[in-house]
N, CA, C and O atoms as a GROMACS GRO file, in nm:
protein
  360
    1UNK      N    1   0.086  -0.116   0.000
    1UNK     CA    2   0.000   0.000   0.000
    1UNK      C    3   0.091   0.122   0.000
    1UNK      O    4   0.174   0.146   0.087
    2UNK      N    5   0.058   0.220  -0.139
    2UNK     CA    6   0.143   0.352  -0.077
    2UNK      C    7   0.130   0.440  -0.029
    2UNK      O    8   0.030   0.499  -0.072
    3UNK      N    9   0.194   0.506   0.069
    3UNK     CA   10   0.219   0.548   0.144
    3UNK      C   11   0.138   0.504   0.309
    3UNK      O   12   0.070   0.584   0.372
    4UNK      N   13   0.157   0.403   0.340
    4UNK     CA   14   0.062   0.362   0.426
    4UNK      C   15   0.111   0.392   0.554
    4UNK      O   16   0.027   0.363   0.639
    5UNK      N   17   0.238   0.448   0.612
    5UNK     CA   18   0.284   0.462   0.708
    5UNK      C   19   0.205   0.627   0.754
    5UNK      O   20   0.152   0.643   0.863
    6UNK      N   21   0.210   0.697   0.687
    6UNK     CA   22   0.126   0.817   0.679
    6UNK      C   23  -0.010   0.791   0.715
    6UNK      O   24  -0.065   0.849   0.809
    7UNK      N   25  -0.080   0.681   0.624
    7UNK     CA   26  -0.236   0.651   0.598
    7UNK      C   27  -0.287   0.590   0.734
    7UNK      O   28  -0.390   0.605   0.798
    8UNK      N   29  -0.187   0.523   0.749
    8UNK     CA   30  -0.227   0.441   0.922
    8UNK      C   31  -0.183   0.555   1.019
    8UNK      O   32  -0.246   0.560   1.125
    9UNK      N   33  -0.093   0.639   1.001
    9UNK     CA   34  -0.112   0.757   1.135
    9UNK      C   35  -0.229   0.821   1.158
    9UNK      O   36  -0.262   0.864   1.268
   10UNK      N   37  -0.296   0.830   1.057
   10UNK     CA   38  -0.415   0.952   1.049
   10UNK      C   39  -0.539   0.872   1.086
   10UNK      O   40  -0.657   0.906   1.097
   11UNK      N   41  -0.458   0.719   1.106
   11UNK     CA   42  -0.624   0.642   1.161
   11UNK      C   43  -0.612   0.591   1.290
   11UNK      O   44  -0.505   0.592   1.350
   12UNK      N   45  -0.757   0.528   1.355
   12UNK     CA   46  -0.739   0.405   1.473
   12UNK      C   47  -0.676   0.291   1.440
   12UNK      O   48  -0.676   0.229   1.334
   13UNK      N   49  -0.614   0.268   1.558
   13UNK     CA   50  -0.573   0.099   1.507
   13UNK      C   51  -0.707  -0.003   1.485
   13UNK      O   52  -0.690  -0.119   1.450
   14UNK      N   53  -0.869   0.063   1.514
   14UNK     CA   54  -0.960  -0.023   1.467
   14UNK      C   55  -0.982  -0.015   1.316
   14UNK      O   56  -1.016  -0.105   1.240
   15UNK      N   57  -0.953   0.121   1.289
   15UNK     CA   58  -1.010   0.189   1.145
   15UNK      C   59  -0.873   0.093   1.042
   15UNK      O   60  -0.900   0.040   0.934
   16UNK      N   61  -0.732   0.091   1.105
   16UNK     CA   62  -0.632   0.023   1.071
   16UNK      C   63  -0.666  -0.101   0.975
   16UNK      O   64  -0.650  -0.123   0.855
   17UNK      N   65  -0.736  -0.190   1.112
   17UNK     CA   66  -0.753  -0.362   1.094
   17UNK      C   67  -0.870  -0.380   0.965
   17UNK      O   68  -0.875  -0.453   0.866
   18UNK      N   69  -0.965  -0.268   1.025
   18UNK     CA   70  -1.079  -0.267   0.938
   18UNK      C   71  -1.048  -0.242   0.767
   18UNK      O   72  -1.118  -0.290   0.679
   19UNK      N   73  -0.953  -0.173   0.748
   19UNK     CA   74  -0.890  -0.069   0.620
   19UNK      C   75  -0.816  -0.233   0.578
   19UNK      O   76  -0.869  -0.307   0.495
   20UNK      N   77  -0.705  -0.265   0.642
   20UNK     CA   78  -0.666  -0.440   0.621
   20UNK      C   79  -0.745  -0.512   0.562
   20UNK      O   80  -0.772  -0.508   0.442
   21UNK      N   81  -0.785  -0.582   0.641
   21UNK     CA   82  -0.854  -0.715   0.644
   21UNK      C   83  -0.940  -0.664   0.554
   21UNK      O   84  -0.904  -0.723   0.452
   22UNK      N   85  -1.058  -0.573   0.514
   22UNK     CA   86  -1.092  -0.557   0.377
   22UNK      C   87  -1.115  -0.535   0.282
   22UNK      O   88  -1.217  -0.528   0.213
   23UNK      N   89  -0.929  -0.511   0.260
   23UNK     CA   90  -0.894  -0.488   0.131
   23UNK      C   91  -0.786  -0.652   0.078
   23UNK      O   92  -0.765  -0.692  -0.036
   24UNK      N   93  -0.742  -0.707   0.197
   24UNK     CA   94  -0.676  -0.817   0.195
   24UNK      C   95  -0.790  -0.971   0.171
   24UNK      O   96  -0.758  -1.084   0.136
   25UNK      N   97  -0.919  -0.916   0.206
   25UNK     CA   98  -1.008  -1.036   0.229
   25UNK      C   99  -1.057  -1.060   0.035
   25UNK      O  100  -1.092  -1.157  -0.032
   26UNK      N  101  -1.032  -0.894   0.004
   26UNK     CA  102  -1.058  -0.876  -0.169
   26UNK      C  103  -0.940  -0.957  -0.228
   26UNK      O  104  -0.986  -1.071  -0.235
   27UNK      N  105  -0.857  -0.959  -0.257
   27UNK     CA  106  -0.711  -1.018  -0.249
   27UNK      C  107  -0.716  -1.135  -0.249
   27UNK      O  108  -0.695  -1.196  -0.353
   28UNK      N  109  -0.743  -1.195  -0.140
   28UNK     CA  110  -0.792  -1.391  -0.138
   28UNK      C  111  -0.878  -1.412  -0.211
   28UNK      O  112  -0.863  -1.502  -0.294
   29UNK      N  113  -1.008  -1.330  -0.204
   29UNK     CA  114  -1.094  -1.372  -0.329
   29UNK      C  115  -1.000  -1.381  -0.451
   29UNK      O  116  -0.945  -1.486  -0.486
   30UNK      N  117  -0.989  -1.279  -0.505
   30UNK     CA  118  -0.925  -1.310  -0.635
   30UNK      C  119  -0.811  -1.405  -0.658
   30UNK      O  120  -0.794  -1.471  -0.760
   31UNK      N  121  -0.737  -1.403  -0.553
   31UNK     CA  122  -0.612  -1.506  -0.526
   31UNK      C  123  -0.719  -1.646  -0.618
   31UNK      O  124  -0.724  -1.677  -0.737
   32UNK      N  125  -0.774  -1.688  -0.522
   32UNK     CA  126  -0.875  -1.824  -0.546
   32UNK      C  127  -0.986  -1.802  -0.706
   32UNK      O  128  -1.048  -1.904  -0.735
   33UNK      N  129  -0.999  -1.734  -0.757
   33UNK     CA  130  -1.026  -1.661  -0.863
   33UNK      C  131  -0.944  -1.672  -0.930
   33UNK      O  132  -0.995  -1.750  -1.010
   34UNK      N  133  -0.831  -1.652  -0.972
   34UNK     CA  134  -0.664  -1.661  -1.040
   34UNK      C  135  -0.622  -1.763  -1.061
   34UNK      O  136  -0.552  -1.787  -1.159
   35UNK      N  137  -0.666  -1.877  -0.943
   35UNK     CA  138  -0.571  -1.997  -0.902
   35UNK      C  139  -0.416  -1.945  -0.890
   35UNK      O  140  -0.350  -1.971  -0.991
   36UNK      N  141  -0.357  -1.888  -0.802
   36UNK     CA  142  -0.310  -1.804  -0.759
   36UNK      C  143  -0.296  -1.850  -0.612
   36UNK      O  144  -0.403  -1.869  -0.554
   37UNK      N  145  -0.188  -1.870  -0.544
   37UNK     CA  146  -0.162  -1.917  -0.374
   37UNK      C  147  -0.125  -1.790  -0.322
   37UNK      O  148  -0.060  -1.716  -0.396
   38UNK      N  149  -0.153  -1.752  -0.206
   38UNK     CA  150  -0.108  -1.659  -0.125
   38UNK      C  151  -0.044  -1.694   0.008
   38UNK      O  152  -0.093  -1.743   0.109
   39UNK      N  153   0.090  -1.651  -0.022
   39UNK     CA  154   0.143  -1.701   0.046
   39UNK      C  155   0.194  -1.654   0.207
   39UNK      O  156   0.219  -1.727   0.303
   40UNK      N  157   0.198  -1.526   0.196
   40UNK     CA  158   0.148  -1.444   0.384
   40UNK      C  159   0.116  -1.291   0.366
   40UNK      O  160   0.117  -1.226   0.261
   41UNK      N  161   0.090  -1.254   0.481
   41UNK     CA  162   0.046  -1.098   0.484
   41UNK      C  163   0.152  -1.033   0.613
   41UNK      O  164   0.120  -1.050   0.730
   42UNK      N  165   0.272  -0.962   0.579
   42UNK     CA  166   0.287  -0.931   0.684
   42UNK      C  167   0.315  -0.757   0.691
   42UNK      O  168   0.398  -0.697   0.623
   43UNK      N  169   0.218  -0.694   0.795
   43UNK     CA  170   0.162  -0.572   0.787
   43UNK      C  171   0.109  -0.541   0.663
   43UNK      O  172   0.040  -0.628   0.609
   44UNK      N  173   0.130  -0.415   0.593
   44UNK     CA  174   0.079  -0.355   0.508
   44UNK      C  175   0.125  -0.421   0.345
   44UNK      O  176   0.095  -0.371   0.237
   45UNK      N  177   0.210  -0.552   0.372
   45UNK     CA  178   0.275  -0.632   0.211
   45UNK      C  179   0.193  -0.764   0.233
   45UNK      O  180   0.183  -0.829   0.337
   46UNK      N  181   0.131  -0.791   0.093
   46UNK     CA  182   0.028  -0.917   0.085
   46UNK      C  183   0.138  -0.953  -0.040
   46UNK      O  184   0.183  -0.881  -0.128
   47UNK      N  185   0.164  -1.106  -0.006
   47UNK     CA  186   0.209  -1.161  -0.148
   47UNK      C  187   0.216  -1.314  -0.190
   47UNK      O  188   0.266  -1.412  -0.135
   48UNK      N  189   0.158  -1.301  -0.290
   48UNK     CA  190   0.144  -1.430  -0.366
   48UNK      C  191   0.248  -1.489  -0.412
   48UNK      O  192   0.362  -1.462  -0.376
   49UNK      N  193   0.215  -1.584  -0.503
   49UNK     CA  194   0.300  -1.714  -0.578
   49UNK      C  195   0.216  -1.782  -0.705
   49UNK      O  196   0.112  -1.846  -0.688
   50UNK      N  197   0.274  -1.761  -0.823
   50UNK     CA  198   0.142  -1.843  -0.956
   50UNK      C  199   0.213  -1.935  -0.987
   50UNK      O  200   0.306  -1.951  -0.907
   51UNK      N  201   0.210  -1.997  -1.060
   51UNK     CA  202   0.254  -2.161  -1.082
   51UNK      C  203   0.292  -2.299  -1.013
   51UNK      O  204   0.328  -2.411  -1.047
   52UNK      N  205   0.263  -2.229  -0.897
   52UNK     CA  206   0.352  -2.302  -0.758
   52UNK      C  207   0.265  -2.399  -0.730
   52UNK      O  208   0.290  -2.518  -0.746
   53UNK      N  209   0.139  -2.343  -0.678
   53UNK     CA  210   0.048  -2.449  -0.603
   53UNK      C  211  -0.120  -2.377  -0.661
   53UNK      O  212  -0.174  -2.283  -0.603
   54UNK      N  213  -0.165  -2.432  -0.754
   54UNK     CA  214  -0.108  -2.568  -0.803
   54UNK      C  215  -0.027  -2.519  -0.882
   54UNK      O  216   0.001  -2.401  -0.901
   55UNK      N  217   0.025  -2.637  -0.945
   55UNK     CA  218   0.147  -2.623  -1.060
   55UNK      C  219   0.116  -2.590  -1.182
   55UNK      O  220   0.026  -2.666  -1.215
   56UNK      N  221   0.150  -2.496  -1.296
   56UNK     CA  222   0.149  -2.474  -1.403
   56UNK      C  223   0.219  -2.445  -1.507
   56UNK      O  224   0.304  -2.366  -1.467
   57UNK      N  225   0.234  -2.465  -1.630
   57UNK     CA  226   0.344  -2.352  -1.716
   57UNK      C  227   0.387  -2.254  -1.677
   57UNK      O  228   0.332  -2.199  -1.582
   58UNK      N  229   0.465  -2.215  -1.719
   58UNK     CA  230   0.526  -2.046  -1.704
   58UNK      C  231   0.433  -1.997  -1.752
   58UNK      O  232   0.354  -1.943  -1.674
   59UNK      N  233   0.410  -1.995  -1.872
   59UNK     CA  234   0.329  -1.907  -1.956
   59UNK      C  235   0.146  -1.879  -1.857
   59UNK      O  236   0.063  -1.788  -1.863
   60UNK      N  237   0.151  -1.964  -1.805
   60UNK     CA  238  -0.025  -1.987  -1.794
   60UNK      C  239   0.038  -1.907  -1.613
   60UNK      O  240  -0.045  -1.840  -1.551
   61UNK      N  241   0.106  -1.917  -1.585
   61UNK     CA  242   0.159  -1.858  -1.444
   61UNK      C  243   0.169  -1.742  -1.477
   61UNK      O  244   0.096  -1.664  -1.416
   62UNK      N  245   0.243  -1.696  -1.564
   62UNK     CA  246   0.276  -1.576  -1.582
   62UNK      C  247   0.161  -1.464  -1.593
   62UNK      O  248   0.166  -1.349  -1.548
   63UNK      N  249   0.041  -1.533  -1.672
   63UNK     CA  250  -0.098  -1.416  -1.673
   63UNK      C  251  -0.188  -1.448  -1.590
   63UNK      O  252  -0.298  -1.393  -1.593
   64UNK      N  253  -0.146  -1.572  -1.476
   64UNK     CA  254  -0.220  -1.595  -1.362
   64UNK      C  255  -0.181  -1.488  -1.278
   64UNK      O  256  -0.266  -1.429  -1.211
   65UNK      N  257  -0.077  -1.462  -1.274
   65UNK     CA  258  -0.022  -1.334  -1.199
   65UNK      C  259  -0.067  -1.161  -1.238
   65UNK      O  260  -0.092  -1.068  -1.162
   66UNK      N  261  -0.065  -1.167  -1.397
   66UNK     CA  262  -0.090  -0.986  -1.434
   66UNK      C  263  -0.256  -1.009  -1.406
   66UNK      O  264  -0.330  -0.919  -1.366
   67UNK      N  265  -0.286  -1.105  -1.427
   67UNK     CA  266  -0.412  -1.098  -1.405
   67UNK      C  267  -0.502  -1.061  -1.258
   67UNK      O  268  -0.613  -1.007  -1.247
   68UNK      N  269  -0.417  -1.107  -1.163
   68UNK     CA  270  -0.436  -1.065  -1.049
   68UNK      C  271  -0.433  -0.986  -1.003
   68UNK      O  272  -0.514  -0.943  -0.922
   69UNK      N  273  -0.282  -0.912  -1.062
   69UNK     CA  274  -0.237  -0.769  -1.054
   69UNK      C  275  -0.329  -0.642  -1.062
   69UNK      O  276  -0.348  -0.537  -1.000
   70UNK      N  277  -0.388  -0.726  -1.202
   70UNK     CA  278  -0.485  -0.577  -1.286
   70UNK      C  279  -0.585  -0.602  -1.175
   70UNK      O  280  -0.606  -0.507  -1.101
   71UNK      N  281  -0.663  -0.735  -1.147
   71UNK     CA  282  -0.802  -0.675  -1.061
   71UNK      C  283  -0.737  -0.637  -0.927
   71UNK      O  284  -0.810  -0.551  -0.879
   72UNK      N  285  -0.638  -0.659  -0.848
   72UNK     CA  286  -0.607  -0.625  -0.712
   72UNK      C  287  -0.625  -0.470  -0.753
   72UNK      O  288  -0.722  -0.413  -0.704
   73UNK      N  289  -0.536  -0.394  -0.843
   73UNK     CA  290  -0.574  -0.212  -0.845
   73UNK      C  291  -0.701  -0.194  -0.876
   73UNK      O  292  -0.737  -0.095  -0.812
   74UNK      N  293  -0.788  -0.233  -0.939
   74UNK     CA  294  -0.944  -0.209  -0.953
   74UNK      C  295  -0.983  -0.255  -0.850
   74UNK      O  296  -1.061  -0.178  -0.793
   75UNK      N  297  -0.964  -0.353  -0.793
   75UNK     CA  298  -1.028  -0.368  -0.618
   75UNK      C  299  -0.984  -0.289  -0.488
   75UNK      O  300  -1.050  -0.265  -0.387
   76UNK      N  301  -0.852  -0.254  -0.520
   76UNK     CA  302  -0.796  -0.113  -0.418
   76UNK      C  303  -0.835   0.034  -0.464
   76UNK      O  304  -0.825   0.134  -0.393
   77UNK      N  305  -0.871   0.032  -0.566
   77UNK     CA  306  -0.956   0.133  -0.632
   77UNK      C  307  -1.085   0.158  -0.579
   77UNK      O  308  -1.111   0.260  -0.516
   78UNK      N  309  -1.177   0.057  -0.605
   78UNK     CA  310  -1.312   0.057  -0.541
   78UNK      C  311  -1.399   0.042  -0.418
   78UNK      O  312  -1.518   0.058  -0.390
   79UNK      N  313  -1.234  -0.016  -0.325
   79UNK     CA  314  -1.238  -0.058  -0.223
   79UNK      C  315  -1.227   0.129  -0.164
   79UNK      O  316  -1.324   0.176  -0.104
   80UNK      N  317  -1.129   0.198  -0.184
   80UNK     CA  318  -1.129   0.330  -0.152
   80UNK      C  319  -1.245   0.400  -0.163
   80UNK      O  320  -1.272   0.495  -0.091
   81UNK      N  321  -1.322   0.354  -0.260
   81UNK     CA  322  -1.428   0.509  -0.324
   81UNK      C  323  -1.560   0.494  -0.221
   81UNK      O  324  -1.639   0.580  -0.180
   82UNK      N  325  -1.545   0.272  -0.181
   82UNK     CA  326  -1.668   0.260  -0.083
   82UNK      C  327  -1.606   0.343   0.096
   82UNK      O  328  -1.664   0.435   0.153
   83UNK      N  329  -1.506   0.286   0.133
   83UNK     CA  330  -1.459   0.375   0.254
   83UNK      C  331  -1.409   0.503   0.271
   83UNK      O  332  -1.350   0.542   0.372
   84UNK      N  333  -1.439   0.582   0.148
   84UNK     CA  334  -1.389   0.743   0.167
   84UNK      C  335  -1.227   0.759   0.168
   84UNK      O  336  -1.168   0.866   0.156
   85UNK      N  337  -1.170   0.634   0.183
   85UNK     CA  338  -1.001   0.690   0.203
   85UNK      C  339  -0.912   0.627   0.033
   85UNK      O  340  -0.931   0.529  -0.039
   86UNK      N  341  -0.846   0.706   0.028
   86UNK     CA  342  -0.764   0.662  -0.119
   86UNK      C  343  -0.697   0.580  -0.118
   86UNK      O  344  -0.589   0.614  -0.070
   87UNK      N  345  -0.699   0.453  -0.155
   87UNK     CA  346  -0.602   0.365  -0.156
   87UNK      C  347  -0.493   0.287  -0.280
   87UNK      O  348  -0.522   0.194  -0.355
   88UNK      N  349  -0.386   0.348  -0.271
   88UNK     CA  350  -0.331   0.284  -0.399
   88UNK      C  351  -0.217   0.168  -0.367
   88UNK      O  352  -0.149   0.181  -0.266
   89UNK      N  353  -0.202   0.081  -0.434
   89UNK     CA  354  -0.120  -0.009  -0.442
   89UNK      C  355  -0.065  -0.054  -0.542
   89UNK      O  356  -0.127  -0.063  -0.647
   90UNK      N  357   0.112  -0.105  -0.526
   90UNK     CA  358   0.169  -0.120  -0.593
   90UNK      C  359   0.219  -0.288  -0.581
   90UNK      O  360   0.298  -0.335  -0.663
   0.00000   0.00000   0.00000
């Protein structure tokens, strides 16, 4: 998330967990959507793995991944416009 060290000062640590968990809960959906493994969350960095589990080509891994990519920013996108706060991710 950028600039999130800023974004989490200006909040509660409830408004924090809440701002987290669902934008990360969007994330697993699509993860499982992708076929796409996620592999941990620690603080404000979520990150996956494509071809791994399950196993696939490169090739079919490779747009299991942009593919995820593209809806994770349209879901941190829309995820912002429903909670009032801007959220971008890289």
């Amino acid at each position: 998330i950028c600039s999130y060290t800023a974004l989490s000062s200006q909040l509660t640590p409830r408004q924090v967990v809440a701002l987290l968990g669902g934008l990360y809960q969007r994330f697993d959906a699509l993860c499982e959507q992708h076929g796409v493994y996620k592999v941990e969350i620690v603080g404000d960095c979520w990150m996956a793995a494509s071809g791994a589990f399950p196993a696939c080509p490169p090739r079919e891994a490779a747009l299991r991944a942009a593919r995820l990519a593209r809806d994770m920013v349209r879901e941190a996108r829309e995820f912002a416009a429903e909670g009032g706060r801007r959220v971008q991710i890289r």
